[in-house]
C-alpha positions as CSV (number, residue, x, y, z in Angstrom):
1,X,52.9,100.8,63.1
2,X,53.2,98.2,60.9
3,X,55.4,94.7,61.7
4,X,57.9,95.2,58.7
5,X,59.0,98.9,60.5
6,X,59.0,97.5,64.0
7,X,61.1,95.0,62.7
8,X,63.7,97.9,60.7
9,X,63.9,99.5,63.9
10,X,64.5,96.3,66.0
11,X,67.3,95.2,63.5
12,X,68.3,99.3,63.0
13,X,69.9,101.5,65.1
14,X,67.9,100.4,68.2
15,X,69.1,96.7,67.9
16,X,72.7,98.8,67.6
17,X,72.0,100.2,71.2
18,X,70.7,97.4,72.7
19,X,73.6,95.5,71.7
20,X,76.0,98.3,72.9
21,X,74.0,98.5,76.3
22,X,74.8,94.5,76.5
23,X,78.0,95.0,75.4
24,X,79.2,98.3,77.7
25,X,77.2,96.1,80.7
26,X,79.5,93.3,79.9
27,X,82.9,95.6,80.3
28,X,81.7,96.9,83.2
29,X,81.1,93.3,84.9
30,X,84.5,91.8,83.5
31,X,86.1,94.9,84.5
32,X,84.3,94.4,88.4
33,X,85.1,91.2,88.8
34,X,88.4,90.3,87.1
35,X,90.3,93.5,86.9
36,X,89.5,95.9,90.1
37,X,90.5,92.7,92.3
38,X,93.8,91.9,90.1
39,X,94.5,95.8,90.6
40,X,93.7,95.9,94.5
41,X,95.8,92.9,95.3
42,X,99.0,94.8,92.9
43,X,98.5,97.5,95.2
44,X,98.5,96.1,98.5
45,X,101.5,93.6,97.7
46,X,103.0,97.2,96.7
47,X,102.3,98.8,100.2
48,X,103.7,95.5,101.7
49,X,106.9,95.9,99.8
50,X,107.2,99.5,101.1
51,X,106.6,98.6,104.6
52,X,109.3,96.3,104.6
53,X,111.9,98.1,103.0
54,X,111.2,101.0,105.5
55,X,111.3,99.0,108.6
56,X,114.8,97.7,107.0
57,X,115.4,101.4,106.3
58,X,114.9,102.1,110.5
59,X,117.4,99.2,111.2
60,X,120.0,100.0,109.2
61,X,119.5,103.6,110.3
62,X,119.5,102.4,113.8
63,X,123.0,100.2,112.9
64,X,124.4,103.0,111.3
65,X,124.0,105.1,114.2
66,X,125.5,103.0,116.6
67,X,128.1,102.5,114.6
68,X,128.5,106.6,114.7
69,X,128.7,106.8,118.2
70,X,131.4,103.7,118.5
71,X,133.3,105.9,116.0
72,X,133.1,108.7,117.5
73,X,134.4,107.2,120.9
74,X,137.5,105.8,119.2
75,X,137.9,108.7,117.3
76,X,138.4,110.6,121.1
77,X,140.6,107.8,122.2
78,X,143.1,108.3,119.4
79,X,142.6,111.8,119.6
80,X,144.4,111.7,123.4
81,X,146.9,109.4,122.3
82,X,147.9,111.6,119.4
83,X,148.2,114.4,121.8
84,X,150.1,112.7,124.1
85,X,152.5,111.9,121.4
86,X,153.2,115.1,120.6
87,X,153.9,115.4,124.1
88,X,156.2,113.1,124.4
89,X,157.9,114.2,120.7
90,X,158.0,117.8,121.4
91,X,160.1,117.1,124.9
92,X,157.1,117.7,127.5
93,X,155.1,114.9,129.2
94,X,151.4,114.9,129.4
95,X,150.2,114.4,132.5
96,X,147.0,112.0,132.9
């Protein structure tokens, strides 16, 4: 092999690969170092987020419940009262 065709293939499609090789190696590093990290730190402020809006889910579950029950309490209290007004309105007393 001469110079001049060593040279046509340096400067032809092998110089073409070469410099796609460089190029694909490139992508791969700015994609490694810059991106993956940029992506991983998204993610895990994501998760964060969630975590907190389902511990502030519990709580307000937790409020809501006791709110329930405190309902539900007054809810028997004026439940006696009522009957004992229709005691009182229909001519008979209640007794207790």
């Amino acid at each position: 092999m001469d110079l001049e065709t060593v040279l046509n293939l340096l400067v032809g499609p092998f110089g073409g690969l070469v410099v796609c090789i460089f190029m694909l190696y490139g992508v791969f590093m700015l994609i490694k170092r810059y991106i993956i990290p940029l992506i991983e730190k998204a993610v895990e402020t994501h998760l964060q987020q969630v975590e907190k809006i389902i511990s502030s889910h519990d709580e307000d579950r937790r409020v809501w419940q006791e709110g329930m029950n405190q309902i539900g309490g007054r809810l028997e209290k004026v439940e006696n009262r009522v009957s004992e007004i229709r005691g009182y309105v229909s001519g008979r007393e209640v007794n207790g």
